[in-house]
N, C-alpha and C positions, 0 to 999 in steps of 0.2 A: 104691493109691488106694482111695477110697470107692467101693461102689456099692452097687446095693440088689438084693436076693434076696428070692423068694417060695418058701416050704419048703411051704405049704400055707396052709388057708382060717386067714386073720384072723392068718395070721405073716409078717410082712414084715419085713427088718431090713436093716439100712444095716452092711456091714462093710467090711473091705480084701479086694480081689479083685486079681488081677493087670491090669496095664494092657494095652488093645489094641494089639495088631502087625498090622500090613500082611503078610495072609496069601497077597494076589492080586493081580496088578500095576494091577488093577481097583478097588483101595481106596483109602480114603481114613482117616486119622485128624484126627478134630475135639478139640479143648480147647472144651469146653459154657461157653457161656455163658451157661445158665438151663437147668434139667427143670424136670419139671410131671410130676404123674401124671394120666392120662385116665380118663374114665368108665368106657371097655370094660376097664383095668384091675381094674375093681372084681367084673369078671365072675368071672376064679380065685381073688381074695381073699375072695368069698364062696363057693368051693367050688362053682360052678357050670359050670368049667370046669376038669377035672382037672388034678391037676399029683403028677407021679410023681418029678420032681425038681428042688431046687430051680432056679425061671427068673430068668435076668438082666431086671431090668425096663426098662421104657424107652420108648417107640418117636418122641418128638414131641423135635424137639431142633435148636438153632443154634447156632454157634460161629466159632472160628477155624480154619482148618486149621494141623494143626502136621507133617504127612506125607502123601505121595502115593504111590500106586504108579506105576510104571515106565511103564505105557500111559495113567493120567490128564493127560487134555491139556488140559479146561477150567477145573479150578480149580487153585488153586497154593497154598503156603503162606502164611499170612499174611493171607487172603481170610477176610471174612464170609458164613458162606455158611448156607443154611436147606435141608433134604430133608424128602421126604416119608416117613411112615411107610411106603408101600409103595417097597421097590427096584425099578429098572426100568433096563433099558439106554436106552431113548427112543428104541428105533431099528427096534422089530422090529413087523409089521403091527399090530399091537393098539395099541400105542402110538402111532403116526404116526395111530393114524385117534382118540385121544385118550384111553387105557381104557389107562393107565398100571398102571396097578391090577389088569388082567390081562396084565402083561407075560409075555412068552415064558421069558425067565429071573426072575419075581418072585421077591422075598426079600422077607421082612418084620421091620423094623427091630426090635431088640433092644439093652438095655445103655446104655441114653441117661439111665438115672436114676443117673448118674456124674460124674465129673470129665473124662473122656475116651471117645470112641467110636470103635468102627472102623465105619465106612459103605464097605459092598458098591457096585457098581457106583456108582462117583459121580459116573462121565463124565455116564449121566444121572438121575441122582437129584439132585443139589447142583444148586444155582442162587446165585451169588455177587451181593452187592452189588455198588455199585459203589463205595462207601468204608463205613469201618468206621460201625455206626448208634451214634447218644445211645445213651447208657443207660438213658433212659426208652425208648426202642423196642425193647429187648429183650421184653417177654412179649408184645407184639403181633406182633415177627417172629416170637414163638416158637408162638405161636397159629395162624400163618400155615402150619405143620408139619402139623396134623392138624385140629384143632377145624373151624381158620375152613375150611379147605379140604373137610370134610367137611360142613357146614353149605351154604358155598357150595354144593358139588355136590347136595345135596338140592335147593336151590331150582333149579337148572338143568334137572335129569332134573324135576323137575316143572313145567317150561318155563315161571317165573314169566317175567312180562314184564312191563311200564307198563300201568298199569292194571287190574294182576290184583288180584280177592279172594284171598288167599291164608292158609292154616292150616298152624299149627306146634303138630305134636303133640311136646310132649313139652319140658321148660323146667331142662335141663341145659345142659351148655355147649354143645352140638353144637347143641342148639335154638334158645339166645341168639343161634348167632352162624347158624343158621337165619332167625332175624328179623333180622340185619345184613344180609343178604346177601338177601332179596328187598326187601330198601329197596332198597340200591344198584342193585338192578336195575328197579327201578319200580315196584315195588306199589303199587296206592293204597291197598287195606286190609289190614291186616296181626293178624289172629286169632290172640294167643298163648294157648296154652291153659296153665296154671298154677294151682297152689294156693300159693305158698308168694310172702309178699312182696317178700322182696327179688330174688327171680326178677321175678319180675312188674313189679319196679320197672327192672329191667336190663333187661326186654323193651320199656319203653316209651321207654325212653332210645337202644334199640339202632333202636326204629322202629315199633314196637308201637301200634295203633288204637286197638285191642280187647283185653280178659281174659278168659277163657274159666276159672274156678277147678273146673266140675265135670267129671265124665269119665261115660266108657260112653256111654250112652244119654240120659243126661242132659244131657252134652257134645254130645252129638250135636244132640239137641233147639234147643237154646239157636245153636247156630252156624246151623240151619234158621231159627230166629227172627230172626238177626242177619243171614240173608239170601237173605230172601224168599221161604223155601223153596226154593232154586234149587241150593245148596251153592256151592261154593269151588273156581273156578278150579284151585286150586291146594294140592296139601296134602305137608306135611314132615313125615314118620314118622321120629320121632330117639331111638326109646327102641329097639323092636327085642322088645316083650313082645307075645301074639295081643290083649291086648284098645288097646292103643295103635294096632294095626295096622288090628284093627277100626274101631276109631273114624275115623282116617284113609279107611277107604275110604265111610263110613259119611257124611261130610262134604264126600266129592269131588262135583260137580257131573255127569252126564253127560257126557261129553267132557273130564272134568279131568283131570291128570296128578298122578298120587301120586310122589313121591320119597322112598323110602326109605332110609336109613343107619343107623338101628339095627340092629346085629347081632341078628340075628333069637335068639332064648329062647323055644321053646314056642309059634311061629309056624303057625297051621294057616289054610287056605282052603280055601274052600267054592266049588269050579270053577261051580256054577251061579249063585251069589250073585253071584260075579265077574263071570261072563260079564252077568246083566241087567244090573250096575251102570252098565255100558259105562267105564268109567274104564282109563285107561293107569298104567301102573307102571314104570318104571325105580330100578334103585340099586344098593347093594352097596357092596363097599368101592370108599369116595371115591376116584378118579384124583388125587388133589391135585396132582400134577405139571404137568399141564395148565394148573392155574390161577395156578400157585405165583408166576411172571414177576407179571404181574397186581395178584396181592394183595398180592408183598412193594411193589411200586412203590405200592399206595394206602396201603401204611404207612408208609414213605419218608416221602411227599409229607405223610403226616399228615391223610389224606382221612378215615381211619376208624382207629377203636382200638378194635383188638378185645380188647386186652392186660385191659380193665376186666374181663374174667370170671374174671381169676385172682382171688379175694378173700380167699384166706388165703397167706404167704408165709413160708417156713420155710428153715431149714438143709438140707441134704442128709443131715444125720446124724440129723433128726428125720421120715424121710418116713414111719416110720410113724406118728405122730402125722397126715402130711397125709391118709394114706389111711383112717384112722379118723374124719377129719372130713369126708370124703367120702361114707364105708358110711353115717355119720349123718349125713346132708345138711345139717352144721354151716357145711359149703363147693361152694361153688361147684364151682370148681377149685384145685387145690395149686401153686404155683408154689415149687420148691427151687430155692436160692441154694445153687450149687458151689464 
């Protein structure tokens, strides 16, 4: 079959790899029904995250199951089913109390930019429909894998609610679907911060007040202006670089709650700046399992389409043309057709 491999910075290529087997009576094999490559992707293909050999890529992904292992009892062949990038059994204390994401046995998803995957633990990782979705609902269940669920969780650990001012640093996909997700949770104002239009046009569409196009200090300035000096409720740090981080705390309110999910790059704090800021911080890698029930049922129902952030859609045998419009923000996000 096809998949894709990363040899090093700005070499990605789509070849035949062999296909996944049920290595643990724990697994699972899916037939994809849509990859997509994600922003934190772009981290090793710009050599910023070494790579000593070439990695299967992958991690955001839905499909059919086409095999089970021997002790999988919740899903079965034939099921559409969606997981999260991070593996999890859903049973062990971290998990039950909802931090999926530091499960006791985590694994972390690999090989999903294929025709076929093997998924680890999928008793609890997989979450099945309940009949197979349209065709048009595949890139928003497929969003519902990582993006939306890492976005959601930003606005939660930053305890947006009804009524919250809330700030979204940072206007990638994680960000966009940052501003879905403290709509649906009630924001009444919603500060994207962006330079780039067609971002900024998908943020206002997703739920978006406000634009915010400058950064640093100047961003900073301007979101004070926007209100009333007091800052924001509520702020979503979606890049993961020290001056995005900055600006997020830079914008929080006293008493606001920062929700971070950008993979931190070159992240430093300043323990004293921190401590007068008084603001709370929660994040890390998104628990998307937690939310996963949830979010796939508002795309079901067709309450929300978060699918609209894929905006460039390619073959599988051209992913490295998706990830080269990605390093140059030609794209949004990549969706590959397998």
């Amino acid at each position: 079959m096809l998949g894709t491999l990363l040899y090093g910075p700005r070499d990605v290529r789509c070849e035949e790899v062999a296909e996944p087997k049920i290595l643990k009576p724990t697994d699972a094999i899916i037939r994809l029904s849509a990859a997509c490559v994600c922003g934190s992707d772009l981290w090793p293909y710009r050599g910023l995250n070494e790579v000593t050999s070439p990695m299967a890529m992958g991690h955001e992904y839905c499909g059919i199951v086409e095999e089970v292992g021997s002790a999988v009892t919740s899903v079965r062949p034939g099921q559409f089913v969606v997981g999260s990038f991070c593996l999890s059994d859903n049973t062990c204390p971290h998990c039950r109390f909802g931090f999926q994401s530091s499960c006791q046995q985590r694994e972390f998803m690999t090989g999903a930019q294929a025709r076929f995957a093997r998924v680890p633990l999928a008793d609890g990782t997989l979450v099945a429909t309940r009949e197979i979705p349209a065709d048009d609902l595949i890139p928003s269940l497929l969003a519902t894998s990582d993006v939306l669920g890492t976005g959601w969780y930003a606005a939660d650990a930053a305890r947006v609610q009804s009524g919250s001012t809330v700030v979204v640093v940072g206007d990638g996909a994680v960000g966009l679907m940052g501003v879905l997700a403290a709509k649906q949770l009630g924001a009444e104002r919603i500060i994207a911060m962006s330079r780039h239009k067609t971002r900024q046009d998908l943020a206002l569409e997703f739920g978006a007040t406000d634009i915010v196009a400058e950064r640093g200090d100047a961003g900073v300035k301007i979101i004070n202006a926007l209100t009333n000096n007091v800052g924001a409720d509520a702020v979503l740090e979606c890049v993961g670089m020290n001056e995005s981080m900055q600006q997020a705390i830079h914008c929080a309110r006293p008493g606001g709650m920062i929700g971070y999910v950008g993979v931190p790059h070159g992240v430093q704090l300043d323990g004293q700046a921190l401590f007068f800021s008084q603001t709370g911080m929660l994040g890390g890698p998104a628990p998307v399992r937690r939310f996963l029930p949830y979010l796939m049922d508002l795309v079901m129902e067709r309450r929300i389409n978060p699918g609209k952030v894929f905006d460039l859609t390619l073959p599988l045998a051209d992913v490295a043309e998706g990830y080269r419009a990605m390093d140059e923000r030609r794209a949004i996000k990549t969706l590959l057709r397998v």
